[in-house]
Structure formats: structure tokens, C-alpha cells
C-alpha positions as CSV (number, residue, x, y, z in Angstrom):
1,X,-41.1,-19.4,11.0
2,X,-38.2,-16.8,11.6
3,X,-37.1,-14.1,13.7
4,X,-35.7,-10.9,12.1
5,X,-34.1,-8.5,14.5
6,X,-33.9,-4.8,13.4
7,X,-32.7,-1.6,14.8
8,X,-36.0,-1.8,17.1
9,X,-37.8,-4.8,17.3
10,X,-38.1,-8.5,16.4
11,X,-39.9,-9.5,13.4
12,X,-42.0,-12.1,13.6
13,X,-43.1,-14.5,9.9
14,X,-45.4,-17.6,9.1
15,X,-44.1,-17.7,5.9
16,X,-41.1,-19.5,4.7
17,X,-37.6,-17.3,4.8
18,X,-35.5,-16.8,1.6
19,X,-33.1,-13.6,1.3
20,X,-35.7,-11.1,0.0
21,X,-37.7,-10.7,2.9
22,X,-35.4,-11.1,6.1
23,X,-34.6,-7.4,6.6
24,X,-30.7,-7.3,7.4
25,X,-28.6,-5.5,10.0
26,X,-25.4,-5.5,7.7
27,X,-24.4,-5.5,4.3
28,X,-20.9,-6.7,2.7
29,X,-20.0,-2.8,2.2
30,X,-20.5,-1.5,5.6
31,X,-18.4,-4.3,7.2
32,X,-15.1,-3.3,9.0
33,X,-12.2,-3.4,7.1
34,X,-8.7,-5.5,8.2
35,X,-6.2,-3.6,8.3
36,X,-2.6,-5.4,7.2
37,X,0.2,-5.1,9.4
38,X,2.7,-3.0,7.2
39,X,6.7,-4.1,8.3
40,X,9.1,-1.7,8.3
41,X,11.5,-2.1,6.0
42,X,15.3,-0.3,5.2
43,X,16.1,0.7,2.1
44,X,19.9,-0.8,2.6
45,X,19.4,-4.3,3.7
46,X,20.7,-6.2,1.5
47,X,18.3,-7.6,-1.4
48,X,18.5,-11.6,-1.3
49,X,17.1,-13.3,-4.3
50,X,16.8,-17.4,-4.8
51,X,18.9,-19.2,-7.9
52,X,16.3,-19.1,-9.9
53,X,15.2,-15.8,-10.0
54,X,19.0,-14.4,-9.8
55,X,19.3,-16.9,-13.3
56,X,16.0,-15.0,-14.7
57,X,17.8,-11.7,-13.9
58,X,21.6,-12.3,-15.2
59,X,21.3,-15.0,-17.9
60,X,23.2,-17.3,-16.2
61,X,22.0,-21.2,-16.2
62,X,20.6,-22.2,-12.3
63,X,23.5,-25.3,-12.2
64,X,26.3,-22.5,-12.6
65,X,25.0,-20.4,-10.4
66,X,24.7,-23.1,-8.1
67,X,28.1,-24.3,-8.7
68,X,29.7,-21.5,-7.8
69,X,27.9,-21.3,-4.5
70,X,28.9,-24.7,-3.4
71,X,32.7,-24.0,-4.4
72,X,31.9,-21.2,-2.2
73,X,33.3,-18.2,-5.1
74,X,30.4,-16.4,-4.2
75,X,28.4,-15.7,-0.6
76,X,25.5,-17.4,-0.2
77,X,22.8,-17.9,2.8
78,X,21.0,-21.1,2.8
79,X,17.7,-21.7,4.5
80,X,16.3,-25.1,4.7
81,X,16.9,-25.6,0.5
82,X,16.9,-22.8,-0.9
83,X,20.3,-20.7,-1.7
84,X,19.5,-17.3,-1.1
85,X,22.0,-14.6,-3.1
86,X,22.8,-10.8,-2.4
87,X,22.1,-9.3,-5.7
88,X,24.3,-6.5,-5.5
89,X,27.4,-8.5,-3.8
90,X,26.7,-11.3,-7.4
91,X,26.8,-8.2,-9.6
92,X,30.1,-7.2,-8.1
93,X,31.3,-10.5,-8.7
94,X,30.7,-10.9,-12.1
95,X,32.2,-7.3,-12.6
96,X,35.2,-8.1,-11.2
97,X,35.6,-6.3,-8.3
98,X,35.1,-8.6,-5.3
């Protein structure tokens, strides 16, 4: 036996319940929507990428790259492990004009 409730009264069955005949008060499409919490973001900051993908980008090996942030020739923030690299500031580097 189950109970069915719809918009105006409770159904009542004998027979055993399976999807086909329990009349629903939702469906998957009419469910709300989450909205994702957009962050504002400035088109100056900086862009900080990790070794790896700043080795992906220039062609340059990920030990040389992380050489030359541990003889500190280049700037570098660290966070926990991983070296995180201004992109535009490396660029400069390599061009010779820093």
C-alpha cells in the first residue's frame, strides 16, 4: 500500500508501487536551478601560472624553470608546494628587459 499526494488529495492503492503509477508532484525539468556564485575578477591582476604549465607555454624544461626560481633570478610566490609564476613579469625576463 501507498500514499500518493497530488495537487488535491491523497491517493490511496492496494497494489504494489513501481514508478508508473505513483503520480508525481515534480519532475527533474521543473526543479529550481543553483545559481553559481560568479567572482569578480580584474582584468590587470596579475596572471599566476604553476611550473608546469609556464614549461607547457615557453618550452622551457620544469627543472630550469625551477632553478631559476630558487636562485631567485625570477619572482616567484610559493603556496604550500607549488611555485606560482607571473606570466607577463617571466616573459619580460626572458626578453631581456627586467
Amino acid at each position: 500500500m501507498y500514499k500518493a499526494i497530488t495537487d488535491t488529495r491523497v491517493i490511496t492503492s492496494r497494489q504494489s508501487w513501481n514508478y508508473d503509477n505513483i503520480p508525481f508532484l515534480f519532475t527533474f525539468d521543473n526543479l529550481p536551478k543553483k545559481r553559481k556564485k560568479r567572482i569578480p575578477t580584474d582584468e590587470n591582476a596579475p596572471q599566476m601560472i604553476t611550473i608546469k604549465e609556464l614549461a607547457n607555454r615557453t618550452g622551457l624544461s620544469e627543472s630550469s624553470i625551477r632553478i631559476l626560481c630558487k636562485t631567485n633570478k625570477i619572482q616567484y610566490i610559493k603556496t604550500g608546494v607549488k611555485y606560482l609564476i607571473n606570466y607577463d613579469r617571466f616573459i619580460d625576463y626572458l626578453n631581456g628587459t627586467i
